[in-house]
N, C-alpha and C positions, 0 to 999 in steps of 0.2 A: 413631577416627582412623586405628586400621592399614588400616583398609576402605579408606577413601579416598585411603590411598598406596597402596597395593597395586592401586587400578582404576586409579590415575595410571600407575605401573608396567606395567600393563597395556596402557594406550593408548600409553605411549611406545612399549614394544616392538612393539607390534601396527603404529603408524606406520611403525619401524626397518624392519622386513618388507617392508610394504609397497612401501617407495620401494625397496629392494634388491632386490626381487623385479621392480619397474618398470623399473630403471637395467637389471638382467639380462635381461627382454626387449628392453629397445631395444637391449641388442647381441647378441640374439641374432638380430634383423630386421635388424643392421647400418645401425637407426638411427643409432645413435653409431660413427663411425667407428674401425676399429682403430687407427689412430694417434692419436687420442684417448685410445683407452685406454693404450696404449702407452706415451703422455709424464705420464701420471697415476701409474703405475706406477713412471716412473723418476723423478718427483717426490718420489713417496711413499721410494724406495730414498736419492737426493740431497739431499736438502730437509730439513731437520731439522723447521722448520714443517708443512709438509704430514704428514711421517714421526707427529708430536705428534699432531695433530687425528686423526690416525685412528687411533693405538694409543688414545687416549683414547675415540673413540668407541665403537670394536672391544670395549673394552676394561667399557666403561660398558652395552654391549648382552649381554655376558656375565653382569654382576654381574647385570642386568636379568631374567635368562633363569634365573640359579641360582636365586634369591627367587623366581620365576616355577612357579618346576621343586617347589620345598621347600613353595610353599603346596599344588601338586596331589597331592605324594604323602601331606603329613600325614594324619593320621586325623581327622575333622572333630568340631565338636563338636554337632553340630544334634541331638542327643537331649539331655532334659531332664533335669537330677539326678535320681537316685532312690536308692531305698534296695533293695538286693538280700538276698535268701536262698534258700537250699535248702532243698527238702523232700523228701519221698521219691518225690514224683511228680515235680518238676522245679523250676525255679525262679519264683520269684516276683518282680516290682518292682515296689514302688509310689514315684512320684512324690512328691518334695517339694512339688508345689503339692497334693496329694490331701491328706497330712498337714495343709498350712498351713488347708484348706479343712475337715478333721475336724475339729481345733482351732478353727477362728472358730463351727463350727457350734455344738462344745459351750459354748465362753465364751457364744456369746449366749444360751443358756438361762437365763443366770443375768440377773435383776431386777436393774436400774438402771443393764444396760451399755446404752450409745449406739454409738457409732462404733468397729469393732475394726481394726485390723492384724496380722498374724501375719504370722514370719519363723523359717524352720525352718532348723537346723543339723543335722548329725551327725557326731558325735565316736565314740571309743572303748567309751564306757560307754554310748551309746547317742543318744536325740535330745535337743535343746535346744531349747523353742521359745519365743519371743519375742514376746508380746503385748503392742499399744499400745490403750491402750483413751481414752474419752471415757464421766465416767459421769454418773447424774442429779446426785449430789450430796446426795440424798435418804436413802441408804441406808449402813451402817459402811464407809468403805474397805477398813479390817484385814478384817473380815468376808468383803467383797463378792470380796474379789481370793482369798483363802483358798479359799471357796469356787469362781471360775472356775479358780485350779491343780488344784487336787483332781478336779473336774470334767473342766478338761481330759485332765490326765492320764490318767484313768480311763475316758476315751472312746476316747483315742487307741489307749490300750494294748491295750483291747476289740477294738477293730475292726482294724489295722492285724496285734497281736501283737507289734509294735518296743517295747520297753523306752522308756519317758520319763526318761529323768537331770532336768533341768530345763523347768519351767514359770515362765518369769520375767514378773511384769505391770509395767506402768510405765501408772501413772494419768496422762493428760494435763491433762487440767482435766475439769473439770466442765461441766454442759451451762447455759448463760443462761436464766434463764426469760425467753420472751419476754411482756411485758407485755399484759396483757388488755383488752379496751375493752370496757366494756358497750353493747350497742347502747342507744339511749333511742328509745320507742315514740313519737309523739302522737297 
C-alpha cells in the first residue's frame, strides 16, 4: 500500500513540475503577458483566497518533495534476509530461503511426509524453524515428527554450521485416501 502512495506522490509532483516548468516558459516567450503576472502577484499579496490556494499548494509540493527526498536517500531493502558470519578468511551469508530449502530437503527424507512448508526465523540463541507438514496418516505421528526434528536439525547444523534452537512441526491433516476402482475386464 506505501508502494502505491508513494507512485501517487510521485505523479502528483512530477505533474507540479511539469505545469511550473510550462507556466515559466510561457513567460519566458512572453506568452503570458507581464501584466498578467503582475496582477497574480498582487492577488496573491491582497487576496486572502488567492494568498490560501497557493501557500497551501506551495505548501503541499514541499511536504511532496520531503517524502520524495527521504524515500531516495533511505538505504533500500532489496537484499534478502540472511544469516551472517566471520571467519578467518572473510565473511559468509547464507540466505534464509537456502536454510528454509536445507530443512524441507531434510524433513522429506523422512516416510509418510506429503506436503511440507518451512518458515525460518533467527533469534539470539540461534535458528527457529517452522514446519507445516501434510502426512499419510499411515505411520506414529509422535514418532514421525521426532524424527523429521532430529533430522532436520542435524542436517541444517551439518551443512550450514548455524546452531538450531528450534525445530517446531505442526501436523496439518492427514492425506485422504483417494478411493480405488477396479477396472472389470470382458
Amino acid at each position: 500500500m506505501a508502494k502505491i502512495i508513494d507512485r501517487f506522490l510521485l505523479f502528483l509532483f512530477s505533474l507540479a513540475i511539469i505545469i511550473a516548468a510550462c507556466v515559466m516558459l510561457l513567460a519566458a516567450f512572453n506568452v503570458i503577458p507581464f501584466d498578467t503576472t503582475r496582477q497574480f502577484i498582487q492577488q496573491v499579496y491582497t487576496h486572502n483566497v488567492t494568498a490560501a490556494a497557493t501557500i497551501t499548494s506551495l505548501l503541499l509540493i514541499i511536504l511532496i518533495s520531503l517524502r520524495l527526498f527521504i524515500i531516495s536517500v533511505r538505504p533500500g531493502k532489496d537484499h534478502a534476509a540472511s544469516i551472517d558470519q566471520r571467519t578467518d578468511y572473510g565473511d559468509i551469508k547464507i540466505s534464509l530461503d537456502t536454510v528454509e530449502n536445507l530443512a524441507l530437503k531434510a524433513a522429506n527424507r523422512t516416510r509418510g511426509v506429503r506436503d511440507l512448508k518451512a518458515r525460518v526465523r533467527v533469534n539470539s540463541s540461534g535458528i527457529e524453524i517452522e514446519l507445516r507438514t501434510v502426512v499419510d496418516g499411515e505411520s506414529s505421528i509422535p514418532e514421525m515428527t521426532e524424527e523429521i526434528q532430529r533430522s532436520v536439525k542435524e542436517f541444517v547444523e551439518d551443512i550450514t554450521g548455524i546452531p538450531v534452537a528450534v525445530v517446531s512441526v505442526y501436523v496439518a491433516n492427514i492425506v485422504q485416501a483417494s478411493p480405488t476402482f477396479k477396472s472389470r475386464v470382458e
